[in-house]
Every structure is written in structure tokens, then in C-alpha cells.
N, C-alpha and C positions, 0 to 999 in steps of 0.2 A: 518727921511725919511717920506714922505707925501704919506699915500694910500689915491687914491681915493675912495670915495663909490659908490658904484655900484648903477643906477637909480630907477634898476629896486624894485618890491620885492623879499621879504625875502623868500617867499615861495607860490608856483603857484598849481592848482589843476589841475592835466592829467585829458585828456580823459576819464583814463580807470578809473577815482573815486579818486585814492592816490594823496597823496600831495608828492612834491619835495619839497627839503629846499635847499637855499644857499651850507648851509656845505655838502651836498650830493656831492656836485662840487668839479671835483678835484683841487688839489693846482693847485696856478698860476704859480710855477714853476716845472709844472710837466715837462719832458723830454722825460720817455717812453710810449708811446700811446697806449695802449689799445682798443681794440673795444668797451671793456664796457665803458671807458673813455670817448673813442670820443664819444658817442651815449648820453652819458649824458648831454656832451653842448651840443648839436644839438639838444636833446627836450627840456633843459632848452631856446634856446633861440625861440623852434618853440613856447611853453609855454608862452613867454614874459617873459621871470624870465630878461633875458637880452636881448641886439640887437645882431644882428651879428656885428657890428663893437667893442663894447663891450665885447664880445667874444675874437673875433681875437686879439684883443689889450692883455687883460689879460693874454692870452694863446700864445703871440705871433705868430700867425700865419698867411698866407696871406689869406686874402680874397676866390680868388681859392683854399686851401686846406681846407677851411671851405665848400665852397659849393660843394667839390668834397665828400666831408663827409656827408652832408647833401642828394646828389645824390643818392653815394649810398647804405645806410641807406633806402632811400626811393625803391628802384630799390632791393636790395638783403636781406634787414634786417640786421642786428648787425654784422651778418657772412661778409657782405660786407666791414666791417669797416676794417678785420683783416689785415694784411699786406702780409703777407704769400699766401691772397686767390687774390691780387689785379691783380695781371697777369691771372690767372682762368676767374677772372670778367669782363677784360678790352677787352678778347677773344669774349664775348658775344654778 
């Protein structure tokens, strides 16, 4: 089997001073999503570690559910990501 590698780098420096590495990413086959999960591509790829299509590809996901993540991540923080608060959020 052929992996692609990833374009981006290996590891990008935040805002807030810390470095992200790759392996901080969760698997590509992850299945249960997380807040802390999803919040992790969304700054790796606001970071450039990767693109958003690059993303979505890895992590199979659509395009819309990547920037419904990104949204609101930006609008609610982390607590936005969770699944359980998305009907609470979507009221707002």
C-alpha cells in the first residue's frame, strides 16, 4: 500500500509560542471525534502543518464538516466542537 506524504511540515509553531508536531494528529483512521480531536486539525491546518483539502482527505471528511468545525471552534471554542452541545449552539 502507497501513503502519501503529507506536503506540509513536520511541525509548525502556534500563536501561543508551542510547537505542534505531525504525531500530535490524530490517526487517519480515526472514527470517534472528539472535540479535542477535531480542534487539533483545525489549528494544524489554520497553522499550515496542512491544507484543508489535505485534511479532509486524510480524515475523510466533507469539506462542509470541516468548515462547520472550523466555524465553530472560532464562534464557541473547543466546547463548540462537542456533539452533544451542537443543538445548544445551532439555537444561537
Amino acid at each position: 500500500m502507497f501513503v502519501k506524504r503529507n506536503s506540509g511540515p513536520i511541525s509548525v509553531t502556534m500563536p501561543d509560542g508551542t510547537t505542534m508536531t505531525r504525531s500530535e494528529l490524530p490517526p487517519a483512521n480515526t472514527i470517534r471525534w472528539v472535540a479535542r480531536r477535531k480542534a487539533t486539525v483545525v489549528r494544524a491546518v489554520a497553522a499550515g502543518m496542512m491544507t484543508r483539502e489535505e485534511a479532509c482527505d486524510m480524515y475523510a471528511l466533507s469539506i462542509e464538516e470541516f468548515d462547520n468545525w472550523l466555524a465553530s471552534l472560532a464562534k464557541f471554542g473547543r466546547g463548540g466542537l462537542r456533539v452533544t452541545k451542537i443543538q445548544k449552539y445551532k439555537q444561537l
